[in-house]
N, CA, C and O atoms as CSV, one atom per row, in Angstrom:
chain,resi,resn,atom,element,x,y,z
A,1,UNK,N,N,120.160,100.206,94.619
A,1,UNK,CA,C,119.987,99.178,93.602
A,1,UNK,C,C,120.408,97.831,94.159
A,1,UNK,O,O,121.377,97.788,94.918
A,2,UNK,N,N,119.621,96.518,93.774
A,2,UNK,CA,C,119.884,95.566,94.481
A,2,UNK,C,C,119.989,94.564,92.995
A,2,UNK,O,O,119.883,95.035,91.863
A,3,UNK,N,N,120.210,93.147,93.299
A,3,UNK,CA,C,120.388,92.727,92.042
A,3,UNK,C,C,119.305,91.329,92.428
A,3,UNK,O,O,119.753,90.878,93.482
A,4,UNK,N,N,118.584,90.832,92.173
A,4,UNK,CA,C,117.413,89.459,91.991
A,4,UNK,C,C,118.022,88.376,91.005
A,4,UNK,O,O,118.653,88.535,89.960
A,5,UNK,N,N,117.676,87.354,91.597
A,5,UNK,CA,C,118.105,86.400,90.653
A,5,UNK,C,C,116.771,85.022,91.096
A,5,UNK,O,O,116.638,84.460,92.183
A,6,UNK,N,N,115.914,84.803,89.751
A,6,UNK,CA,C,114.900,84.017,89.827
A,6,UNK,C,C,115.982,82.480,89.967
A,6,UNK,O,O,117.142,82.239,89.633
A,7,UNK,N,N,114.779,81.605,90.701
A,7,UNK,CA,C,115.253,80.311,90.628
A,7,UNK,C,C,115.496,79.567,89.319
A,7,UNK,O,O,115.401,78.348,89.171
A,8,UNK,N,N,115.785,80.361,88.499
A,8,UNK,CA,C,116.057,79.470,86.773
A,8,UNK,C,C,117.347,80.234,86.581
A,8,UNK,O,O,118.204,79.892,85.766
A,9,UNK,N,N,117.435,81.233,87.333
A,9,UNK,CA,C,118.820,81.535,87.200
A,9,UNK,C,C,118.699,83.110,86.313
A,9,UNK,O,O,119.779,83.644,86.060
A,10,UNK,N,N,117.396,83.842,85.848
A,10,UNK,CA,C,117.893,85.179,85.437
A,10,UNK,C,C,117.813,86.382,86.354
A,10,UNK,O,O,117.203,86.496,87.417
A,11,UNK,N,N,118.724,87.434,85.566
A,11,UNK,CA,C,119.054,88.250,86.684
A,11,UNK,C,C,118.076,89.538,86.717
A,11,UNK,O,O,117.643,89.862,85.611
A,12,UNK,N,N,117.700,90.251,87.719
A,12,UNK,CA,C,117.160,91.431,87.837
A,12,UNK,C,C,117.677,92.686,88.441
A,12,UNK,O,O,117.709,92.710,89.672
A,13,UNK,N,N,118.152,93.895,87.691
A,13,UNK,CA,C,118.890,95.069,88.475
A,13,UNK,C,C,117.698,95.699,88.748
A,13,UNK,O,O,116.946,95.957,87.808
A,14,UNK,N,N,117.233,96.148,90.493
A,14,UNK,CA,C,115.960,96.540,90.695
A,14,UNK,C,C,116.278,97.565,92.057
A,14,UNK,O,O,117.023,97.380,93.019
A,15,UNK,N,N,115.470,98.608,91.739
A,15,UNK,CA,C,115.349,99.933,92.870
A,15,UNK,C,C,114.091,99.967,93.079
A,15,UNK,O,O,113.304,99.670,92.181
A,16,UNK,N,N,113.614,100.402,94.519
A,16,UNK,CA,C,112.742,100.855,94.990
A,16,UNK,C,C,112.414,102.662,94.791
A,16,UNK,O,O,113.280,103.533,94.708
A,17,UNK,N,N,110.968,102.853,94.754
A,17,UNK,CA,C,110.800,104.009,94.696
A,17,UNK,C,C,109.117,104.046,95.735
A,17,UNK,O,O,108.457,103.120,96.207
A,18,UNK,N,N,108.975,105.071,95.751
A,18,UNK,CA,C,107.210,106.019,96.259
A,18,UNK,C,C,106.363,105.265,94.936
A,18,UNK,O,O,106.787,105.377,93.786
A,19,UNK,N,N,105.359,104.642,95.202
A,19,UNK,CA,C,104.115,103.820,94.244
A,19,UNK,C,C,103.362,105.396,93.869
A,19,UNK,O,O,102.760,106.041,94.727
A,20,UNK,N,N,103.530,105.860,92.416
A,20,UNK,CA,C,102.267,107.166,92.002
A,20,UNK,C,C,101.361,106.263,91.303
A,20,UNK,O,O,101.520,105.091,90.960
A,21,UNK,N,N,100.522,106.942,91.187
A,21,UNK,CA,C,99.182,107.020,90.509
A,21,UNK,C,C,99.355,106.628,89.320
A,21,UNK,O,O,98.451,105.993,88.777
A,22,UNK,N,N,100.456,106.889,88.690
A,22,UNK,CA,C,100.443,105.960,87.348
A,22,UNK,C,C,100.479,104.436,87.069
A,22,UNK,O,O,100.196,103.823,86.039
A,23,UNK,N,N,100.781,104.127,87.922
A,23,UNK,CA,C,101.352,102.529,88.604
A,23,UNK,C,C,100.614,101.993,88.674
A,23,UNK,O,O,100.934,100.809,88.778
A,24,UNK,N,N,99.127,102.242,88.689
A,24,UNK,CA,C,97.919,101.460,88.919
A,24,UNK,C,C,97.813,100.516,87.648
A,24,UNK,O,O,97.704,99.299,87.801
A,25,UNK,N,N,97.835,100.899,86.823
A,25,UNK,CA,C,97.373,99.602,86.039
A,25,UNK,C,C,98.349,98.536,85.890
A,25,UNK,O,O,97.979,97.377,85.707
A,26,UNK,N,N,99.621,98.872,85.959
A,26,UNK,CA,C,100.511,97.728,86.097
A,26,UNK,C,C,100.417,96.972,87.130
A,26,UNK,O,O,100.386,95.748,86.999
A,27,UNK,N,N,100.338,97.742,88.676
A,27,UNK,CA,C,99.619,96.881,89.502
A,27,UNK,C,C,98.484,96.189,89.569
A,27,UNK,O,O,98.308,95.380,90.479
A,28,UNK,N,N,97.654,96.391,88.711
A,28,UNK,CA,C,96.187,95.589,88.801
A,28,UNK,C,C,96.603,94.367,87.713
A,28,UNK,O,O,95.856,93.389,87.761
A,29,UNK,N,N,97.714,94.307,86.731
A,29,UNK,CA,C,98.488,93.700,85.586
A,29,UNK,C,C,99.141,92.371,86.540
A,29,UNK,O,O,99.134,91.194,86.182
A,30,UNK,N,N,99.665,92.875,87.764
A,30,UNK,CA,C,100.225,91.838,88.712
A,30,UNK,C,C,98.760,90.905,89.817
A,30,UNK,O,O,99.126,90.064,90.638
A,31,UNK,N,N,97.612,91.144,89.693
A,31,UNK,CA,C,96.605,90.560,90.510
A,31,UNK,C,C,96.933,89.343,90.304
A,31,UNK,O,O,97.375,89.211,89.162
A,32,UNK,N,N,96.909,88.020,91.123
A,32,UNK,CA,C,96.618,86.765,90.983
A,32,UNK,C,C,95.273,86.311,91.314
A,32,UNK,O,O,94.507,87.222,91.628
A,33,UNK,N,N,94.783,85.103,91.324
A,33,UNK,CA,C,93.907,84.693,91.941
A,33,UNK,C,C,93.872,84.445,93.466
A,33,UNK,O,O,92.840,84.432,94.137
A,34,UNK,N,N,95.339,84.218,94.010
A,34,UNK,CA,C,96.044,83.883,95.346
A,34,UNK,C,C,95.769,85.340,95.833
A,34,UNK,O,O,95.129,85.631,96.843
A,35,UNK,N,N,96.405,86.295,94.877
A,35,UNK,CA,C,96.281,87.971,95.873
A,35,UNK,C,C,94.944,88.520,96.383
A,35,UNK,O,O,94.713,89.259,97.340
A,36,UNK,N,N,94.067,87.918,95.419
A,36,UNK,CA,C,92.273,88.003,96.169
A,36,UNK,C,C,91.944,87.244,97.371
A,36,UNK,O,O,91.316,87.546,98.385
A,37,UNK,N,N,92.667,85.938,96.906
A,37,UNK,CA,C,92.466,85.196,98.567
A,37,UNK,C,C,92.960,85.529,99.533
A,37,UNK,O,O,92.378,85.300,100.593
A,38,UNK,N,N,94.420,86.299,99.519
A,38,UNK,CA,C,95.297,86.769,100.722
A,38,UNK,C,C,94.545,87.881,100.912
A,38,UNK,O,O,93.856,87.671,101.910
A,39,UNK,N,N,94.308,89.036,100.435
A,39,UNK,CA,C,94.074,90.138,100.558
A,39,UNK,C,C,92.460,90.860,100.122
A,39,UNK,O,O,92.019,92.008,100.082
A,40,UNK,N,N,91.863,89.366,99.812
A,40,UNK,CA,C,90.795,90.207,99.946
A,40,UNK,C,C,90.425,91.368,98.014
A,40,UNK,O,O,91.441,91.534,97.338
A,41,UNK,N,N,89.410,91.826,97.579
A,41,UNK,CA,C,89.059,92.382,96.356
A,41,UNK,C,C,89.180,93.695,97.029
A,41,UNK,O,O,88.501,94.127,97.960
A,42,UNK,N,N,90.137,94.240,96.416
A,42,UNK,CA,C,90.614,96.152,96.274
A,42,UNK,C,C,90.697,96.447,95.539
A,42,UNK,O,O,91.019,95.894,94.487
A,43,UNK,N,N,90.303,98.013,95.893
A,43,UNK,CA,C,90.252,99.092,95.046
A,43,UNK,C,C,91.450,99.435,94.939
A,43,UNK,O,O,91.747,99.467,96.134
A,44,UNK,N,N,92.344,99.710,94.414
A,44,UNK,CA,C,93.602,99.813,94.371
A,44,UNK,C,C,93.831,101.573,94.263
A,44,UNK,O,O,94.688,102.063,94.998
A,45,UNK,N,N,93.183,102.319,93.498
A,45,UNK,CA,C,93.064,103.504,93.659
A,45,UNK,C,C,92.750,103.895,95.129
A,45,UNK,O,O,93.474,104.779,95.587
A,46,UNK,N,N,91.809,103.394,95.932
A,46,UNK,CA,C,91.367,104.053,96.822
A,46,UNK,C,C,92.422,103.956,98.179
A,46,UNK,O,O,92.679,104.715,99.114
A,47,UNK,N,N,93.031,102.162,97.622
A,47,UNK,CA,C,94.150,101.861,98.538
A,47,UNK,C,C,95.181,103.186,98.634
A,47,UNK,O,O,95.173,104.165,99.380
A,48,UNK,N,N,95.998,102.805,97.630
A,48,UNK,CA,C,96.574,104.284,97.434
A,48,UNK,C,C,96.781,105.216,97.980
A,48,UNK,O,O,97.796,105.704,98.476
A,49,UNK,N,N,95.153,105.686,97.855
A,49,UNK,CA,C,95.084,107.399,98.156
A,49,UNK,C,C,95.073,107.192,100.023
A,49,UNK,O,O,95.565,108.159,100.605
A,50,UNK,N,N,94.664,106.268,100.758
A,50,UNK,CA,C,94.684,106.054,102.073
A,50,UNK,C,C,96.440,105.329,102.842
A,50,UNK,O,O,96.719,105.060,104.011
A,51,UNK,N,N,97.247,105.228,101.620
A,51,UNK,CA,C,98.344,104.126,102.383
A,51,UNK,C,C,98.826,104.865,103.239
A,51,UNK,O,O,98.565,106.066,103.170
A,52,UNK,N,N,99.746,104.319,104.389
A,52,UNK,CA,C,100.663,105.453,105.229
A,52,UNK,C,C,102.009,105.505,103.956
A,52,UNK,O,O,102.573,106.481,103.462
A,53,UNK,N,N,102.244,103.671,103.656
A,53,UNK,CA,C,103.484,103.776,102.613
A,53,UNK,C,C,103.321,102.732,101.729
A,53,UNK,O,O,103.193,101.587,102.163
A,54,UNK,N,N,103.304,103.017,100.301
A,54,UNK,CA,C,103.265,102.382,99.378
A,54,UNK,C,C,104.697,102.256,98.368
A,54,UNK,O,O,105.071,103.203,97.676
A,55,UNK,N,N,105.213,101.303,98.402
A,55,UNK,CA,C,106.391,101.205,97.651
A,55,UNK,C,C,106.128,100.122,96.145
A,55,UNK,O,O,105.474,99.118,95.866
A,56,UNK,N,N,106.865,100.843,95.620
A,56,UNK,CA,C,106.864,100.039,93.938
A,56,UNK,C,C,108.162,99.307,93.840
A,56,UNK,O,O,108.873,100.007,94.560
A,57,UNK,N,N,108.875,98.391,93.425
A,57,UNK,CA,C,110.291,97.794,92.750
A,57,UNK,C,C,110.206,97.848,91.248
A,57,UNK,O,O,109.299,97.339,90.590
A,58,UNK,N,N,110.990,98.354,90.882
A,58,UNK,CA,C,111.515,98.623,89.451
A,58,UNK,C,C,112.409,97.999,88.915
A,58,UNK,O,O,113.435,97.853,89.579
A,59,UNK,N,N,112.359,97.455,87.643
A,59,UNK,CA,C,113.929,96.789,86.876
A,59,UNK,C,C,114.708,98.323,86.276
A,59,UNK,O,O,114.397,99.505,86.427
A,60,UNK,N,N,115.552,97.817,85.732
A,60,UNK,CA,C,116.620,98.757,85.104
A,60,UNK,C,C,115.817,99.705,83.644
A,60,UNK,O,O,115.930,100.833,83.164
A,61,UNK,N,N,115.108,98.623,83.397
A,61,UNK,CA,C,114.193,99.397,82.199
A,61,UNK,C,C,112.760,100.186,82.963
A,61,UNK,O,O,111.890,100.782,82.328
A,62,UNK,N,N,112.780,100.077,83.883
A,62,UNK,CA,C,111.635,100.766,84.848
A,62,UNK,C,C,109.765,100.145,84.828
A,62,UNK,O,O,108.636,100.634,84.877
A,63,UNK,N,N,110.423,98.794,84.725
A,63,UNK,CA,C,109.136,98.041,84.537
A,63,UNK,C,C,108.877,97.455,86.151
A,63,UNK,O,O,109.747,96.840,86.767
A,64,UNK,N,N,107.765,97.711,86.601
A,64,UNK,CA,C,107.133,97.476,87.578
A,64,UNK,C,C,107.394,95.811,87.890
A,64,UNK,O,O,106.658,94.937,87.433
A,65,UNK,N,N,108.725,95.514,88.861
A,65,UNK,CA,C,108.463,94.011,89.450
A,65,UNK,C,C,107.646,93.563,90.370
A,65,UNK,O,O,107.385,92.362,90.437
A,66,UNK,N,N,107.083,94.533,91.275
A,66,UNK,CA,C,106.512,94.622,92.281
A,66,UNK,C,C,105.872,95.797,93.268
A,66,UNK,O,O,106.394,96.908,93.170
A,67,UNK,N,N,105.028,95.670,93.997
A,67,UNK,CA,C,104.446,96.737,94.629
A,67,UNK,C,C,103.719,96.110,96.115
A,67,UNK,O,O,103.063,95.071,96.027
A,68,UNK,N,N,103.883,96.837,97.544
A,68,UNK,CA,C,103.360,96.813,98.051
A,68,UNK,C,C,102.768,97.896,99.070
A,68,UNK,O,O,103.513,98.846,99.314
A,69,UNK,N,N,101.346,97.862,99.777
A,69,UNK,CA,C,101.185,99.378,100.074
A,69,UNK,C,C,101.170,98.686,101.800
A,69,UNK,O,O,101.204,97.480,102.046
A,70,UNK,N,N,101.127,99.517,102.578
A,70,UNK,CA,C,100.783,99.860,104.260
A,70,UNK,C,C,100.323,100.554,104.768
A,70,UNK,O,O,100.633,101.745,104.722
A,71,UNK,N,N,99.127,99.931,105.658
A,71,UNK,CA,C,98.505,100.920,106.461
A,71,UNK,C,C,98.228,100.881,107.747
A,71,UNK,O,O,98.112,99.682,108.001
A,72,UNK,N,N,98.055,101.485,108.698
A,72,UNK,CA,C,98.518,101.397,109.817
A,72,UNK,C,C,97.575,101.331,110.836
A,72,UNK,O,O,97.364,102.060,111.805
A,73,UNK,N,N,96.885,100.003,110.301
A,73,UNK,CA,C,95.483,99.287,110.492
A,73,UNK,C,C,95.617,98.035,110.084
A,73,UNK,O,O,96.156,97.900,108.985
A,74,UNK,N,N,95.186,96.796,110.810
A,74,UNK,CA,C,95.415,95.723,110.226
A,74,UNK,C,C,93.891,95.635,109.166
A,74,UNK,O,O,92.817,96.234,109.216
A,75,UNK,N,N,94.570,94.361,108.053
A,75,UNK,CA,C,93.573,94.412,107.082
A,75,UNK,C,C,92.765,93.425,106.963
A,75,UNK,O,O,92.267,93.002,105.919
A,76,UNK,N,N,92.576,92.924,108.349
A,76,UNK,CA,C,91.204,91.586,108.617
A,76,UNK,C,C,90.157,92.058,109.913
A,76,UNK,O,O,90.294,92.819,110.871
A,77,UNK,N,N,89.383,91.453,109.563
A,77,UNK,CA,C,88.626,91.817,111.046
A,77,UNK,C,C,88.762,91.529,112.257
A,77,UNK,O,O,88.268,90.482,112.677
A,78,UNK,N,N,89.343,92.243,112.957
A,78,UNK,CA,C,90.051,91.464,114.274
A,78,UNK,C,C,89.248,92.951,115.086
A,78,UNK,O,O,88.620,92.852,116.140
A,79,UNK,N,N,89.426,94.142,114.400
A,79,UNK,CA,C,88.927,95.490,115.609
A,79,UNK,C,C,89.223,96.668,114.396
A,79,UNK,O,O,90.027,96.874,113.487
A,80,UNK,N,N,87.982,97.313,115.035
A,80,UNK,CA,C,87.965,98.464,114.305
A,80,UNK,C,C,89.337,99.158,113.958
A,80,UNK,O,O,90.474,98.869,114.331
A,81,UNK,N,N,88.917,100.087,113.191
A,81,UNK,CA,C,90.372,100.886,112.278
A,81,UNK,C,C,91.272,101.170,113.542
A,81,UNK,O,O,92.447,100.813,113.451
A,82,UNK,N,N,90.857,101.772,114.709
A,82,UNK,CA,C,91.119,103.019,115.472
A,82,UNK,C,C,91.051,102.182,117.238
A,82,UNK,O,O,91.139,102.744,118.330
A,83,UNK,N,N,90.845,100.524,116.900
A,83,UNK,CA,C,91.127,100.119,117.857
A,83,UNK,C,C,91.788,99.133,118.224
A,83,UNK,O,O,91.690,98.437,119.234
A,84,UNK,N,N,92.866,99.070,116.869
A,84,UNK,CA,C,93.339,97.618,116.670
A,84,UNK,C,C,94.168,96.987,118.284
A,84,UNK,O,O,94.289,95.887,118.823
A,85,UNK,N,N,94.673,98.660,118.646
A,85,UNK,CA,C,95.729,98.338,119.709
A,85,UNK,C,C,95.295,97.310,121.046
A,85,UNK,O,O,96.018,96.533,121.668
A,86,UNK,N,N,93.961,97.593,121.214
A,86,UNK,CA,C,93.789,97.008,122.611
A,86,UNK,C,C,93.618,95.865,122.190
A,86,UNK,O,O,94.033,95.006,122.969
A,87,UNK,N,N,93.015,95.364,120.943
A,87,UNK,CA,C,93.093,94.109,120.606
A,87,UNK,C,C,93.995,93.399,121.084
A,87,UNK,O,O,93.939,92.577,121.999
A,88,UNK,N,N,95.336,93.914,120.080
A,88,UNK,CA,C,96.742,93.057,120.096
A,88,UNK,C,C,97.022,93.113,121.572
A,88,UNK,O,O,97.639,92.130,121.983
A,89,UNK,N,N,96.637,94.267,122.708
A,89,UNK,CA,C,97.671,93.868,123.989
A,89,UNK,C,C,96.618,92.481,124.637
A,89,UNK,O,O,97.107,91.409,124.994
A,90,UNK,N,N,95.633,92.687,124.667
A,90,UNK,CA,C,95.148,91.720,124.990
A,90,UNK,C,C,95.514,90.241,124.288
A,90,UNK,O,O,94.971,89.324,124.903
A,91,UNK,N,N,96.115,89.910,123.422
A,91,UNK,CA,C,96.978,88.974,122.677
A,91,UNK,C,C,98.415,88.792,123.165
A,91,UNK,O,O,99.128,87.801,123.322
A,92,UNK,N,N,98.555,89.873,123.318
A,92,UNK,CA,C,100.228,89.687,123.920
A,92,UNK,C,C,100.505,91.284,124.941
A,92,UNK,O,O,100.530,92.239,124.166
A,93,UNK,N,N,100.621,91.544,125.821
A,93,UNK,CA,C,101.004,92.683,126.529
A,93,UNK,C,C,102.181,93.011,126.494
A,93,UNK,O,O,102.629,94.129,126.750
A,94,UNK,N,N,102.940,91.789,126.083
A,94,UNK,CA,C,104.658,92.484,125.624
A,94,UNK,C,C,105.237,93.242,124.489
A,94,UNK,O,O,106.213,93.966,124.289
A,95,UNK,N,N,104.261,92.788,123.853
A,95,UNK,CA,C,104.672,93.528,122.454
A,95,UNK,C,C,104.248,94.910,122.186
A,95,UNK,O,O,103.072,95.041,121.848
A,96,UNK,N,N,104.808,95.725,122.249
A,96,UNK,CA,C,104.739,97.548,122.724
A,96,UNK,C,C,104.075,97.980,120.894
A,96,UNK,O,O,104.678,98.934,120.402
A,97,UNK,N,N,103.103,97.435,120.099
A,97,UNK,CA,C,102.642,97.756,119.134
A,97,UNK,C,C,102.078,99.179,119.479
A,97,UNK,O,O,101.415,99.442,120.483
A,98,UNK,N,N,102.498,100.183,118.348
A,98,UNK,CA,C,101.477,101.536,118.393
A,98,UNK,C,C,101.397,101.688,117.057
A,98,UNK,O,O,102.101,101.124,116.220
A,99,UNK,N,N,100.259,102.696,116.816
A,99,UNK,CA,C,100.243,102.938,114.966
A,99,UNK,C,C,101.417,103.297,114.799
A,99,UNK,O,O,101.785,103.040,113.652
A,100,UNK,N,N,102.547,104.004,115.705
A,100,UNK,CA,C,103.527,105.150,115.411
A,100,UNK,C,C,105.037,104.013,115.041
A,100,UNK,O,O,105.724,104.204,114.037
A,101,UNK,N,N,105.280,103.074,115.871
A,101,UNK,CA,C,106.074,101.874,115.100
A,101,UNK,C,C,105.358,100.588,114.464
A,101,UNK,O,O,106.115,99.687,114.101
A,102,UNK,N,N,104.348,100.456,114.337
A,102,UNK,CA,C,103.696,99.658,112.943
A,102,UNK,C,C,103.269,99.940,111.707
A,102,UNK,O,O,103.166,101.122,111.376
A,103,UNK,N,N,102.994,99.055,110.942
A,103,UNK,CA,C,102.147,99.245,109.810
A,103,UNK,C,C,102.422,97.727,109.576
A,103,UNK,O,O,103.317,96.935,109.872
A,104,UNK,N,N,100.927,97.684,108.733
A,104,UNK,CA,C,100.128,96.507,108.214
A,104,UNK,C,C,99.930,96.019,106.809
A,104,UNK,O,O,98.833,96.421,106.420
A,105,UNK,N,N,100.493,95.379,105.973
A,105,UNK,CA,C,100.805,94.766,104.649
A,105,UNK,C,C,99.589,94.802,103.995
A,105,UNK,O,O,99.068,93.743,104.347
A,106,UNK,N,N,98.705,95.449,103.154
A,106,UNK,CA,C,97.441,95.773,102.631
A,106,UNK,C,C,97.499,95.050,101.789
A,106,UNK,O,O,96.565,94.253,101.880
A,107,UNK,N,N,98.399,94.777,100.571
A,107,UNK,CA,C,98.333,94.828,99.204
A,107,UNK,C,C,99.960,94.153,99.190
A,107,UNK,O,O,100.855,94.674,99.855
A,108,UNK,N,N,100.192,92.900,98.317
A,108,UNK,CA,C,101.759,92.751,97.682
A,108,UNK,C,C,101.589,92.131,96.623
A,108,UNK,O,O,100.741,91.239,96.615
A,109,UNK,N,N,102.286,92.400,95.524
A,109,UNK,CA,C,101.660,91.629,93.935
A,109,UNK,C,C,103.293,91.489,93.542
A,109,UNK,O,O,103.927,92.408,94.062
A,110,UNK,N,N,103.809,90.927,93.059
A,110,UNK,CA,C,105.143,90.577,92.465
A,110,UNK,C,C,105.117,90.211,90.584
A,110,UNK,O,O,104.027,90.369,90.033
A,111,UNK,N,N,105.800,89.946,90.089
A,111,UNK,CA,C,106.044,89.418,89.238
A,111,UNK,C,C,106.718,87.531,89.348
A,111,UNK,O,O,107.856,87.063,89.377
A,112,UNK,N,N,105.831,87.136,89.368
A,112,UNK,CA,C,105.758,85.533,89.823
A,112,UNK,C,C,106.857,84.752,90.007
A,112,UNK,O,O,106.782,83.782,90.761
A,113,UNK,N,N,108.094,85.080,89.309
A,113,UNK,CA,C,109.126,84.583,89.214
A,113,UNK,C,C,109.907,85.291,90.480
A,113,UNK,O,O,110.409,84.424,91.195
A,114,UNK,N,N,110.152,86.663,90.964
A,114,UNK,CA,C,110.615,86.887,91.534
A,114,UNK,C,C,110.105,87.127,92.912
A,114,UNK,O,O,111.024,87.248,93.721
A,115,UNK,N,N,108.871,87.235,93.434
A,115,UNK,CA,C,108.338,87.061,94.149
A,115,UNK,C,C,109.112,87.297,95.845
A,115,UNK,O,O,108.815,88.092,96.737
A,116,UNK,N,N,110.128,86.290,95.781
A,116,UNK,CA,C,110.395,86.167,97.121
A,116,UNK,C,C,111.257,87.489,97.384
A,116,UNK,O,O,111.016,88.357,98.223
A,117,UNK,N,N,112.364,87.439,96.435
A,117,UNK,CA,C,113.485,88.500,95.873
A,117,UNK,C,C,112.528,89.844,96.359
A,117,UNK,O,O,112.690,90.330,97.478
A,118,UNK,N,N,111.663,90.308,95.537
A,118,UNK,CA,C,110.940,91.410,95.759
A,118,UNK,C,C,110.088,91.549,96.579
A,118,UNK,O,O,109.246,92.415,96.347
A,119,UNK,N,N,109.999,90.878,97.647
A,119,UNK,CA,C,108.936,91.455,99.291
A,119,UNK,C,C,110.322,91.353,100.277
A,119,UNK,O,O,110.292,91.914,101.372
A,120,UNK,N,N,111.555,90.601,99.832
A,120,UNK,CA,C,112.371,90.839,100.712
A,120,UNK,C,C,113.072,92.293,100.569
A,120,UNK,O,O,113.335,92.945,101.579
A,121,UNK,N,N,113.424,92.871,98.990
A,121,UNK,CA,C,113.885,94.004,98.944
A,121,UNK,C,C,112.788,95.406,99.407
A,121,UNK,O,O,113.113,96.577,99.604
A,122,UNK,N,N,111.828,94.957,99.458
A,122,UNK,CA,C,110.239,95.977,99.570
A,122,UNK,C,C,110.352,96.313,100.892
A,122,UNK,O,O,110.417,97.472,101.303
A,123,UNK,N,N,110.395,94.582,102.075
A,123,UNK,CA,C,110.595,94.963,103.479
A,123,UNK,C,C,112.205,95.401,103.591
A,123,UNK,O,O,112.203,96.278,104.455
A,124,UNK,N,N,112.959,95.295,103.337
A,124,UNK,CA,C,114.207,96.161,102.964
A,124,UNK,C,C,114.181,97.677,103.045
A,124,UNK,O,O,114.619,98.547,103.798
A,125,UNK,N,N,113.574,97.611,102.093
A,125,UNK,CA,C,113.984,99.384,101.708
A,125,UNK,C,C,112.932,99.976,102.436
A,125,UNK,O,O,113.059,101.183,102.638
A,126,UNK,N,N,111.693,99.296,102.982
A,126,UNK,CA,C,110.926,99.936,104.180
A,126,UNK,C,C,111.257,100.357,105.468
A,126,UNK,O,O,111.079,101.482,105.936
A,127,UNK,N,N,111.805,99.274,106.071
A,127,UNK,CA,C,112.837,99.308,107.723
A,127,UNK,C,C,113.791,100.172,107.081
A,127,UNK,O,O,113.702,101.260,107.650
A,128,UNK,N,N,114.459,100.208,106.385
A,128,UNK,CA,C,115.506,101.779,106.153
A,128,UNK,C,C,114.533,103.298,105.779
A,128,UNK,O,O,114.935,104.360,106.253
A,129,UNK,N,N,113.594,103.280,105.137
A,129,UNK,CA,C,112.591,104.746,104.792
A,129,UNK,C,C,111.755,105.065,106.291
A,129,UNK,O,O,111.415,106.246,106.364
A,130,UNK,N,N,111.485,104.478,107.128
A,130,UNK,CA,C,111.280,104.114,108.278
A,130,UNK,C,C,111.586,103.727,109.341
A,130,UNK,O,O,110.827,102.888,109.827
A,131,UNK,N,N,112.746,104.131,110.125
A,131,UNK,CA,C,113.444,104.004,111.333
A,131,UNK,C,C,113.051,103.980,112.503
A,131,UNK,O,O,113.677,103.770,113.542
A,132,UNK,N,N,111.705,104.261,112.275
A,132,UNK,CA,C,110.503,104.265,113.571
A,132,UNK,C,C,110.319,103.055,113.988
A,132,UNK,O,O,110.200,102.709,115.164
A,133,UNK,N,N,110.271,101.951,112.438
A,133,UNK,CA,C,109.015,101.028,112.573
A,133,UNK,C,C,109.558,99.931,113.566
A,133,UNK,O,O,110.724,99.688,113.879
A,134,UNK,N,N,108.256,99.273,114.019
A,134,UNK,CA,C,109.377,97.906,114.779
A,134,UNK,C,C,108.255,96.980,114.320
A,134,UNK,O,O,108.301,95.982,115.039
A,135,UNK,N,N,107.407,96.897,113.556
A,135,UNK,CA,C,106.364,95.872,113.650
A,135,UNK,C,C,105.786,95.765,112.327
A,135,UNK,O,O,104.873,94.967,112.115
């Protein structure tokens, strides 16, 4: 449990959990117009059913502050699903990227106010559910 506090000053008691299938419509409840431009028009179901890891943030009353999913594919066109790697070494040869310590930010929707609070606790509680990752 972590505690959020919006820039007006209210507070949020909030845990991370596994994003189910019920979660979808509250997540489609968080779409902006900005989250289409960052990310592109998804299926959010289909996201889902393909993430490597999808995490939800919860308040104390268990209302959805946030959600983001990962997959272990970047989500622009830079190289096929299955060939992102040679891409990136050819970009940088130092950086030891494999699917097995990455993953790639698909999807992040917040609750507007807290926003920053909740992709910092999301990448938080990810690098700890994930000890692999480096990227």
């Amino acid at each position: 449990m972590s505690v959020l506090t919006s820039p007006r000053g209210k507070v949020e008691v909030v845990h991370c959990r596994r994003t189910e299938s019920q979660d979808v419509y509250c997540i489609k409840s968080l779409i902006r117009k900005f989250t289409c431009k960052l990310f592109g028009k998804l299926n959010i179901i289909y996201l889902l059913e393909k993430a490597n890891l999808a995490v939800t943030l919860c308040n104390d009353k268990e209302e959805i502050m946030a959600q983001a999913t990962f997959l272990d594919y970047p989500n622009w066109n830079v190289a096929k699903q299955d060939d992102w790697v040679s891409v990136f070494r050819e970009l940088d040869s130092d950086i030891p990227c494999t699917p097995l310590n990455t993953l790639f930010m698909h999807l992040f929707v917040a609750v507007d106010e807290y926003s920053v609070g909740c992709c910092k606790e999301i990448l938080r509680t990810v690098y700890k559910a994930v000890p692999e990752l480096h990227f």
